[in-house]
C-alpha positions in Angstrom: -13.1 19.3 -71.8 -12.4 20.8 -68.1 -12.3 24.6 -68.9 -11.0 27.0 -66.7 -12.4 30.8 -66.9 -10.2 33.3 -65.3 -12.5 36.4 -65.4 -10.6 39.4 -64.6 -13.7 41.4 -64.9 -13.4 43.7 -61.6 -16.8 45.5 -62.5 -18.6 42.1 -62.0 -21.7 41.9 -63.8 -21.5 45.9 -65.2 -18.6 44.7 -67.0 -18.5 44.9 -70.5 -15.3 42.3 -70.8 -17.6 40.0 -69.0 -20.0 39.5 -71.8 -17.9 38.9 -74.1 -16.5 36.0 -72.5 -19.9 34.7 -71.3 -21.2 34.7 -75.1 -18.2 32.3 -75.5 -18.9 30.2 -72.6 -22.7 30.2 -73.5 -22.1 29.2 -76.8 -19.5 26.5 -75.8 -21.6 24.4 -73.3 -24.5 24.3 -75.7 -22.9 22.8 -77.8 -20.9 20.5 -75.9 -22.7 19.6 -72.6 -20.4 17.3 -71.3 -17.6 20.4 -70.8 -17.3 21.6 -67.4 -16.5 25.4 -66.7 -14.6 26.1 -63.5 -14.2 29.8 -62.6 -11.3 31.5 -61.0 -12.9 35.0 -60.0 -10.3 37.4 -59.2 -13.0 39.6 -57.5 -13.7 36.8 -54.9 -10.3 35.4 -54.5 -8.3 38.7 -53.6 -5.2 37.3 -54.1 -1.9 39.5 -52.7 1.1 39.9 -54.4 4.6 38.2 -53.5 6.7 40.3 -51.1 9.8 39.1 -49.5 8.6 37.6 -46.9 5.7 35.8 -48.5 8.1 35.1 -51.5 10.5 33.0 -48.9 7.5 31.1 -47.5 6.6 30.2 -51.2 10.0 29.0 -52.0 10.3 26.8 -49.5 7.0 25.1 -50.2 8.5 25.5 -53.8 11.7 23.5 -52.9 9.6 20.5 -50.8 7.1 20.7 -54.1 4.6 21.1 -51.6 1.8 21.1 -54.7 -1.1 20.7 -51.9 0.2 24.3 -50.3 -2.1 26.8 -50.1 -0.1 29.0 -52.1 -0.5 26.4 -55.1 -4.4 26.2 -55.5 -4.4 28.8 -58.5 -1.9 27.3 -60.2 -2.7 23.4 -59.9 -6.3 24.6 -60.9 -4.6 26.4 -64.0 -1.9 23.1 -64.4 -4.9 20.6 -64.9 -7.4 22.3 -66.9 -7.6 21.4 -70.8 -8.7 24.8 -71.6 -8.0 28.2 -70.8 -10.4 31.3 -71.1 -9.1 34.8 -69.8 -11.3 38.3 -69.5 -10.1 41.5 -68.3 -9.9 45.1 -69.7 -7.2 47.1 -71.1 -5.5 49.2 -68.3 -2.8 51.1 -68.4 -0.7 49.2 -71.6 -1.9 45.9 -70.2 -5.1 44.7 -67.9 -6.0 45.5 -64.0 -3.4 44.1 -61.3 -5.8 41.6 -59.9 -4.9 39.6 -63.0 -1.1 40.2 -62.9 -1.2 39.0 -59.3 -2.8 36.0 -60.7 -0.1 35.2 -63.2 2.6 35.6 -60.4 0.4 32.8 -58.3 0.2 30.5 -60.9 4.0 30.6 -62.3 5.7 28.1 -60.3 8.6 26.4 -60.9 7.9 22.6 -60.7 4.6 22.4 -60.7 3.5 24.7 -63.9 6.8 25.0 -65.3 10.1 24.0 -65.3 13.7 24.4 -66.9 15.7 21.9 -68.9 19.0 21.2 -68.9 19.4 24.0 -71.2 18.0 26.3 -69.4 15.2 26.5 -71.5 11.7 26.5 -70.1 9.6 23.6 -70.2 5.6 23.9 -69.8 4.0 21.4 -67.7 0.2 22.4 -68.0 -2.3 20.3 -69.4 -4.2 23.1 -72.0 -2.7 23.6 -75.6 -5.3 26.6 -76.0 -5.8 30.0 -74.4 -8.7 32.4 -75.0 -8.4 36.0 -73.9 -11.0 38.7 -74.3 -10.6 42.4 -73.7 -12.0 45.7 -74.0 -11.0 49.1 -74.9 -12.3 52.4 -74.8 -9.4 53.6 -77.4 -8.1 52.4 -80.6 -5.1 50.3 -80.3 -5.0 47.9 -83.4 -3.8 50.3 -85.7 -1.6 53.3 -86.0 0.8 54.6 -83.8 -1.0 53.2 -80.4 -0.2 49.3 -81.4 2.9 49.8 -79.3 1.1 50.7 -76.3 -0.8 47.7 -76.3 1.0 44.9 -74.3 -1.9 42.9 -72.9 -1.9 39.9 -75.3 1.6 39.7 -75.8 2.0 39.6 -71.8 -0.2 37.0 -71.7 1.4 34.9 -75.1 4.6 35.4 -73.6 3.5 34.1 -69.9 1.3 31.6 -71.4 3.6 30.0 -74.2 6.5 29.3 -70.6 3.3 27.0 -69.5 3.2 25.0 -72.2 0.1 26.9 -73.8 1.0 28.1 -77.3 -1.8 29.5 -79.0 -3.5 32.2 -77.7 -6.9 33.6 -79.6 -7.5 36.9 -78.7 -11.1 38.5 -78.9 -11.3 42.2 -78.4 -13.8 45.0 -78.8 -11.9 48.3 -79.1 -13.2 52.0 -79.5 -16.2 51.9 -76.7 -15.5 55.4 -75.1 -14.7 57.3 -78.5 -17.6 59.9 -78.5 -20.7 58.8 -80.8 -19.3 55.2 -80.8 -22.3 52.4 -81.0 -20.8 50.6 -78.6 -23.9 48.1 -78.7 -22.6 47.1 -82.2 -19.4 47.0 -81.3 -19.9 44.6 -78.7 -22.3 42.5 -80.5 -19.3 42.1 -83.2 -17.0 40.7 -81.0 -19.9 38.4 -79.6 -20.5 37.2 -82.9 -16.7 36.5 -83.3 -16.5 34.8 -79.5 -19.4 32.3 -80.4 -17.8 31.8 -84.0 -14.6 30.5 -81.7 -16.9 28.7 -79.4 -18.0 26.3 -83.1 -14.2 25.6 -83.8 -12.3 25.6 -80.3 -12.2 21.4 -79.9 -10.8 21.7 -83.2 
């Protein structure tokens, strides 16, 4: 398998996000050594949001399907990869711009996606599995803050129009609540990561 890491991680190698991701991806290519991990680093690539103008320039590139366009390297990177693994932190309800700039880049019309004759979205990329792992300081996967939480379902949503529909989600929550063992904590969701690294050609 071709993977395709998308790391989010902003902090580079202080972040905690970060670990979690490379347990999976160390896990993974031991024990399958013929998969190839490309990485999309949102720290080096500094991607820029659409604005009008640069939203014009796209379309137009868009409506020659001019796939070879600089504007289209993220997401014919993202289209031909049979595997998807995403790491960022929880921010504000969701996860740091850098990757929401990146899911605007590699939504295009044509090329990722497109729309049936019923108007219905179609996905067009080559993965059937997502990965994403996260981290949070707070509590978020019970009580009343589950309905501030809308990182993974931005992602399942974004994710299922591409033609990706499952999405595993690997999360270690509670690292900034005074007295946590945050060292325990993250070595839980380690162990879960490599547990999905076993099962994820499955």
């Amino acid at each position: 398998m071709h993977i395709l890491f998308v790391d989010g991680c902003i902090r580079g190698a202080q972040s905690r996000t970060r670990t979690l991701a490379q347990a999976f991806l160390d896990e993974l290519t031991a024990l399958y050594p013929s998969d190839t991990v490309e990485t999309a680093d949102l720290n080096t690539l500094r991607l820029v949001p659409l604005f009008g103008d640069t939203l014009a320039e796209r379309d137009a590139a868009v409506a020659r399907q001019d796939w070879d366009n600089p504007w289209f390297t993220q997401a014919v990177q993202f289209q031909r990869a049979d595997g998807i693994v995403l790491a960022a932190p929880f921010w504000e309800g969701t996860f740091p711009a850098a990757l929401h700039t990146y899911i605007e880049h590699i939504c295009a019309a044509g090329l990722t996606f497109r729309y049936g004759k019923d108007g219905a979205q179609i996905g067009l990329c080559r993965a059937k599995r997502a990965i994403f792992f996260g981290t949070k300081g707070g509590i978020y996967s019970q009580g009343a803050a589950q309905e501030d939480d809308f990182a993974a379902r931005f992602l399942r949503t974004n994710l299922r129009m591409l033609g990706i529909p499952r999405l595993d989600v690997i999360e270690a929550e509670g690292l900034d609540i005074d007295g946590a063992d945050v060292e325990a904590l993250l070595d839980d969701a380690k162990r879960q990561a490599r547990a999905l690294a076993r099962q994820f050609h499955e």
